[in-house]
N, C-alpha and C positions, 0 to 999 in steps of 0.2 A: 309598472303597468304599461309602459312604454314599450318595454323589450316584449310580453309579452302579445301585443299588439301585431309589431313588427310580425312577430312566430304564428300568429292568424292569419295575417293578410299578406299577399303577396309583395315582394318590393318593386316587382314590375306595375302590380296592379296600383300601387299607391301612389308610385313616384314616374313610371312612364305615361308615353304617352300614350292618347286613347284614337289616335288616327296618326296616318304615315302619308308624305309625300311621295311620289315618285315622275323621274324626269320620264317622258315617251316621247321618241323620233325614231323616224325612218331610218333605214341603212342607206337608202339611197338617197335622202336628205328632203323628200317632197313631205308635203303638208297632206294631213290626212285628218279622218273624223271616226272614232271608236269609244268603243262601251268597256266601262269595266264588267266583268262578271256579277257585284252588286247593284248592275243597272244605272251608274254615273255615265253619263255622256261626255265625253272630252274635244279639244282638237289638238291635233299636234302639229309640229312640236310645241312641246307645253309640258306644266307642272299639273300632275292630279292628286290629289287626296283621295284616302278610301279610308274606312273605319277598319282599326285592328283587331276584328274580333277574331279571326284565327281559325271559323267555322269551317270555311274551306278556303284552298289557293286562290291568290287574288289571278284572276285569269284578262285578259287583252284582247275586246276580238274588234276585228275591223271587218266592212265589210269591201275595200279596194281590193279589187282584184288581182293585183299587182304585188299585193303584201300577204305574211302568212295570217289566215280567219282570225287564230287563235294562239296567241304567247301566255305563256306562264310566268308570272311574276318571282323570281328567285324567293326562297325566305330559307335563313338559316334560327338558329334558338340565340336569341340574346345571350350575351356573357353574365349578366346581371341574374338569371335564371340559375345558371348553375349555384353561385351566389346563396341564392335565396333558399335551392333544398340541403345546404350544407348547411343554414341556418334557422332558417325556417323548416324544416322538415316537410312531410307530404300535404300537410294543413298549406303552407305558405304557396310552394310550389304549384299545388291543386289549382289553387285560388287564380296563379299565373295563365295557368294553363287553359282553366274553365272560359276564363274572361280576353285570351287570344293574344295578352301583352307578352308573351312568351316569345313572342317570335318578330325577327329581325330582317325588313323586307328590301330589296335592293332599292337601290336612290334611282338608279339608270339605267332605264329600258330601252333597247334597240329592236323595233319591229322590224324582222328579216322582210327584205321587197328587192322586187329584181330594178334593174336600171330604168 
């Protein structure tokens, strides 16, 4: 019943996690104040959280004029993903996918700003 389970459900969606930290500083090392794309307010430098739903790039905008509007937050597919459609097949991996734990987003953000 167990294994079965397993071959339902994602092993991302069961066993990771359901939000992601990520560090944000400047290049030029000054203190700033930016939005994520899900509308979280932050300061930097700092640590923010954002939910991993995976609906779209977690996106970075500032509005100092100094730095660029808008970064893209890297994300590649977690290892555990591949994992899961060699065992779970398209039911398990689907599940990963739908629910956005598929994906593996960078820890360290460096907002490009001039001196």
């Amino acid at each position: 019943v167990a294994f079965i389970a397993l071959g339902v459900s994602g092993c991302s969606t069961l066993f990771g996690d359901s939000q992601a930290l990520i560090n944000v500083r400047a290049s030029n090392g000054q203190a700033f104040e930016g939005q994520l794309s899900d509308g979280t307010f932050f300061k930097a430098p700092g640590t923010v959280a954002f939910s991993k739903d995976g609906s779209q790039p977690v996106k970075i905008i500032t509005n100092d004029k100094s730095c660029a509007s808008v970064t893209t937050v890297d994300r590649q597919i977690d290892g555990i993903f591949w994992a899961n459609v060699i065992s779970g097949g398209l039911l398990g991996s689907g599940s990963d996918y739908v629910s956005g734990k598929m994906w593996d987003y960078d820890t360290n953000v460096i907002i490009a700003c001039r001196d």
